[in-house]
C-alpha positions, 0 to 999 in steps of 0.5 A: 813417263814421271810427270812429277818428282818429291824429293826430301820436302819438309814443312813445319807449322810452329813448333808442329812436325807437317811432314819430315823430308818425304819423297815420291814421284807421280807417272803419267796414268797413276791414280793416287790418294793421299790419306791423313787425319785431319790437321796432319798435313794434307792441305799443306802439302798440296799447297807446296805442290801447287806452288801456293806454299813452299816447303821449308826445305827440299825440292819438287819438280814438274815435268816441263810444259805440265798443266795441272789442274785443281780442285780446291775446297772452296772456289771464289769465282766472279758472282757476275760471269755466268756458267759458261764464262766461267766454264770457258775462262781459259787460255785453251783454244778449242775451249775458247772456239766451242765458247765462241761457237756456243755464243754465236749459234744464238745471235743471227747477226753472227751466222757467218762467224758461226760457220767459220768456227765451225771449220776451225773446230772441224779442222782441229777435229774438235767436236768430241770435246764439244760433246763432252763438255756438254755431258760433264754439265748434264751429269752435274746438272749444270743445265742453265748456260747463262745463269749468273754464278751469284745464284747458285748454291754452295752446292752448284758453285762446288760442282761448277768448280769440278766440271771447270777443272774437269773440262780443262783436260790437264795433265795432272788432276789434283783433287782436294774432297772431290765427292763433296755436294755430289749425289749419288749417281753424280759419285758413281759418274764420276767414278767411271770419268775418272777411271780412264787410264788417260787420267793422271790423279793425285787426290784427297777423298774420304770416300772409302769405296771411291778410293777402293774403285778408282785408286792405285796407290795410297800415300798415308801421311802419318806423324810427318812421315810418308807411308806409300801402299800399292794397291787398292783401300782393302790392301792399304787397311790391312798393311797398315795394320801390319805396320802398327803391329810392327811399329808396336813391337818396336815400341815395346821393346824400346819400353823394356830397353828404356826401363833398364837404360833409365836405371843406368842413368840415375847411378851413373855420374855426369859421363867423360868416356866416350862409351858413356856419352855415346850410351847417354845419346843412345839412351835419348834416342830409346826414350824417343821410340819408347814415348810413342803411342800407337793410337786405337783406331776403334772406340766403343763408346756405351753411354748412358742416354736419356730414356726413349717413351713409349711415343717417339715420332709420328708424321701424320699425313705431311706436306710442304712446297714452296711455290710449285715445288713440291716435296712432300704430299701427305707422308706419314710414318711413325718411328720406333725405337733403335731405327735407323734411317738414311735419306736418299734423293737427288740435290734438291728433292727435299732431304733437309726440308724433311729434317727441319720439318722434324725439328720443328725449324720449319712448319708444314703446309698441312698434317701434323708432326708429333714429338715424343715428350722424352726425345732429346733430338741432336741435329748436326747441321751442314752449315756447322756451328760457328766457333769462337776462334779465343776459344780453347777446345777443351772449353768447348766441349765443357761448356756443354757438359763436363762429361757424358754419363755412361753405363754402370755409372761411370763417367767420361769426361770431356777430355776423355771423349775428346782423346776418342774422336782422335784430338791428342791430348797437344790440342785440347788447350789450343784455341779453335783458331788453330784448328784445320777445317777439319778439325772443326768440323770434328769439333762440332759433331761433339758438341752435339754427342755431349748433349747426350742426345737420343735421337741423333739427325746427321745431315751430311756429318762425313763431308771433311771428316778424315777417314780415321775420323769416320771409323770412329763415328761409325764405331759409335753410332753402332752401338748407338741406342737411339733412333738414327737420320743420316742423310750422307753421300758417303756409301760406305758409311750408309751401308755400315750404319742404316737399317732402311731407306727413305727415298725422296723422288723429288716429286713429293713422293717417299718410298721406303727401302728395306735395306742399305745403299746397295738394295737403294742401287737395286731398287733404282734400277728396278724402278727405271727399267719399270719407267722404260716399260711403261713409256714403251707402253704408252708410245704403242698406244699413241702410235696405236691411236695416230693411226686410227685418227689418220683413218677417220681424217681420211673419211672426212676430208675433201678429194682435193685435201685428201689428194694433198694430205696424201702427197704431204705423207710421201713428201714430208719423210723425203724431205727428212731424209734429205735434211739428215743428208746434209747435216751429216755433210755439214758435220763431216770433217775436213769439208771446204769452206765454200762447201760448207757455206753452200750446205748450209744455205741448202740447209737452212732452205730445205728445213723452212720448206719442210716445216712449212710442210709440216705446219699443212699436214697438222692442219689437215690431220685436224680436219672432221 
């Protein structure tokens, strides 16, 4: 079933080509991601699929009585409602009755309205949704129902945004950066959600090993054309090299055609037949073809950088906490030449704390954190550099320096560094205002390569970066000499650039994985298994010394509490058996309100009884 149909849409920005009369259409259970580099167009084009922009010309029809949903950027949403308003601020029924359900289960003057909706929902068979939506929150650690929005994090609000669309259930999900502010096993998570063949997916992603798992099709948007790919990433990369090995040969024969028309152009006069100004026509439309450049994706970048001493960095016996949180105790380590470090831990175990623990934008509790007198730290922060919009791009790479000194004594100039991290030449004059945020982001990362830095800190640096973008940043980091940390959600990108991990268990703790994100993966599961083995150890011993107390209660109470306590041991599993009796009764769809309302009155009795019950038996278990 086509849930969508493109046909011949064109949207020009200035004198900027977006995309040139594209066409393609979306099917229900196709799971699509659109690639390009950054200012090429993407976010135009969902705007004009969405209906927040319209394109210049052509048509785009929705199947009617389509709902779409849509994961933007950034979300504004009321500071003042809380989570679950938030959540439920919808016109869907069943979200509506679970937001009223969930309201009412707290409030005892609302008990009847309860059981009301609780049919409802029973009658809509309802209660899946119910269910999901509460493990969509837990795996987004979405905890607190009513805590204001005004209080999360960036990173929250971005994960609020997701579990919001992803609670809605539309037809069609359009996802713009979906993996941004997302842990690791939050990604992985989502992979599996996703996946569902139920699930229509048109997205924009930078996560390559996302895009391999989840993805079908990829539509690349490239100098205003649509070029469509049916298949996984793998497939997209190598078609797309045989198309720019083709579109080069085209090129080059054009170049060969175009020298000798361009000859026969200066001897020939001002044309009057037919056949010269059809060749002269001919001619232009050569010219066109021949000035095309395929641009190189891979950049080898050997720069020239500042010695690194004998000493580079040392932590000595660190810790910090704020309040009672702790995040590290006592952590030492000493950093050698050329390491490469990726940070590894959950949202909030601690990853930017250690950084600016290290670049001295933040003191230690205790220990001590020794510098290198030759390190040149460059720190790409998440939060990004604030531009100035007047500012042309070129200016502000030179404000910095005007080029990079490189090995053999060779220079590259700004403009040159420029035109390897993907700004054509077109851009290097236009004000940062006219930069994509993309673009910006780009821009940022090279004020901190111009600094020639030799210790390099990256914290996040792949979030809004193009996937052509983070093909050249991994190609210099390669042949980085420096020393490495990069804390990055991007698995594909930790695999290819880190040496070993430190992972922050949350809990002040770090270990130290040898390995990239896939010895990480191992380590995890191997660490957990270990967790579950020792719980299981601990619930025999405690079951273990349950028992050996109930003897030595036995010993010592009285006939008459030893009667009781006996009786209490036959009665209490009874009375829980019944009690699971009647909540499956209650749950069980399709059962009359009078019923319900009596099975729950029967309920609420029995559980008084059984906790009184319970309350006796603990007093008498403590007896010597």
């Amino acid at each position: 079933m086509n849930y969508l149909s493109v046909e011949n849409i064109s949207k020009n920005y200035a004198d900027k080509v977006l995309f040139d009369s594209i066409s393609f259409g979306i099917d229900q259970g196709q799971k699509i991601a659109l690639v390009a580099r950054n200012g090429s167009g993407k976010t135009s084009l969902l705007n004009c699929l969405l209906g927040f922009d319209v394109p210049d010309s052509g048509n785009i029809v929705f199947r009617k009585e389509i709902k779409v949903g849509y994961l933007k950027q950034e979300e504004n949403f009321d500071g003042e409602l809380s989570i679950l308003d938030t959540v439920f601020e919808t016109n869907n029924k069943v979200l509506n009755l679970i937001k009223e359900y969930e309201l009412c289960l707290n409030d005892p003057d609302k008990q009847e309205r309860s059981m009301e909706i609780f049919e409802e929902i029973s009658d809509l068979d309802a209660w899946n949704t119910e269910n999901e939506i509460r493990e969509i929150l837990a795996k987004l650690e979405l905890h607190d129902m009513r805590q204001k929005v005004k209080l999360l994090s960036g990173g929250q609000k971005r994960r609020l945004a997701l579990a919001k669309v992803l609670i809605e259930h539309p037809d069609v999900l359009v996802l713009d950066e979906p993996t941004n502010h997302l842990d690791l096993d939050m990604i992985e998570w989502l992979e599996g959600y996703i996946s569902q063949s139920s699930i229509t997916l048109f997205m924009v992603t930078h996560d390559r090993y996302f895009l391999e798992r989840v993805c079908d099709e990829i539509f690349e948007l490239d100098n205003g054309n649509l070029y469509k790919y049916r298949g996984s990433y793998s497939y997209y990369l190598e078609k797309r090299e045989e198309r720019y090995a083709n579109e080069q040969q085209v090129i080059d024969k054009a170049k060969n055609l175009f020298k000798k028309e361009l000859d026969w152009m200066r001897r020939q006069p001002k044309a009057r037949g037919t056949k010269s100004k059809a060749r002269q026509e001919a001619f232009y439309d050569v010219k066109k073809v021949a000035h095309q450049n395929i641009d190189e994706k891979e950049v080898s970048i050997n720069v020239k950088m500042e010695r690194l001493g004998g000493k580079i960095l040392e932590l000595h016996n660190v810790s910090k906490s704020f309040d009672d949180k702790v995040i590290l105790d006592k952590f030492s380590y000493t950093f050698k030449r050329k390491e490469r470090v990726g940070l590894v831990g959950a949202n909030g175990a601690g990853k930017s704390t250690l950084l600016n623990l290290i670049t001295e934008n933040m003191k230690p509790d205790t220990g001590k954190i020794v510098t290198g007198e030759t390190i040149v730290y460059g720190y790409y922060h998440q939060s990004g550099l604030q531009l100035k919009e007047d500012k042309r791009v070129v200016d502000v790479i030179k404000d910095i320096a005007e080029y990079l000194p490189m090995a053999g004594g060779k220079k590259l100039t700004a403009t040159q560094l420029l035109d390897k991290f993907l700004f054509p030449p077109k851009t290097h004059y236009l004000n940062v205002s006219k930069l994509s945020g993309g673009e910006r982001k780009r821009l940022y990362l090279l004020t901190i390569l111009m600094k020639n830095p030799n210790f390099l800190i990256l914290d996040e640096p792949t979030n809004d970066l193009d996937i052509f973008t983070l093909q050249v940043l991994e190609d210099y980091l390669v042949s980085f000499q420096g020393c490495l940390i990069v804390v990055t959600h991007d698995r594909y990108f930790m695999n290819k650039i880190v040496d070993h991990l430190f992972v922050l268990d949350g809990e002040g703790g770090i270990d130290d994985v040898i390995g990239n994100y896939q010895k990480y993966r191992e380590f995890k599961k191997e660490r957990e298994a270990a967790k579950r083995k020792e719980s299981k150890v601990k619930n025999k011993v405690l079951a273990s010394s349950s028992k050996d107390t109930k003897v030595k209660i036995k010993k010592k109470l009285s006939y008459n509490e030893q009667y009781e306590f006996t009786a209490l041991d036959k009665e209490i599993p009874e009375l829980e058996t019944k009690k699971n009796e009647l909540s499956a009764k209650l749950n069980a769809s399709g059962v009359a309100y009078e019923e319900v309302k009596k099975v729950s009155a029967e309920l609420t009795k029995l559980v008084a009884e059984l906790d009184k019950k319970t309350e006796r038996w603990m007093e008498l278990a403590e007896f010597a």
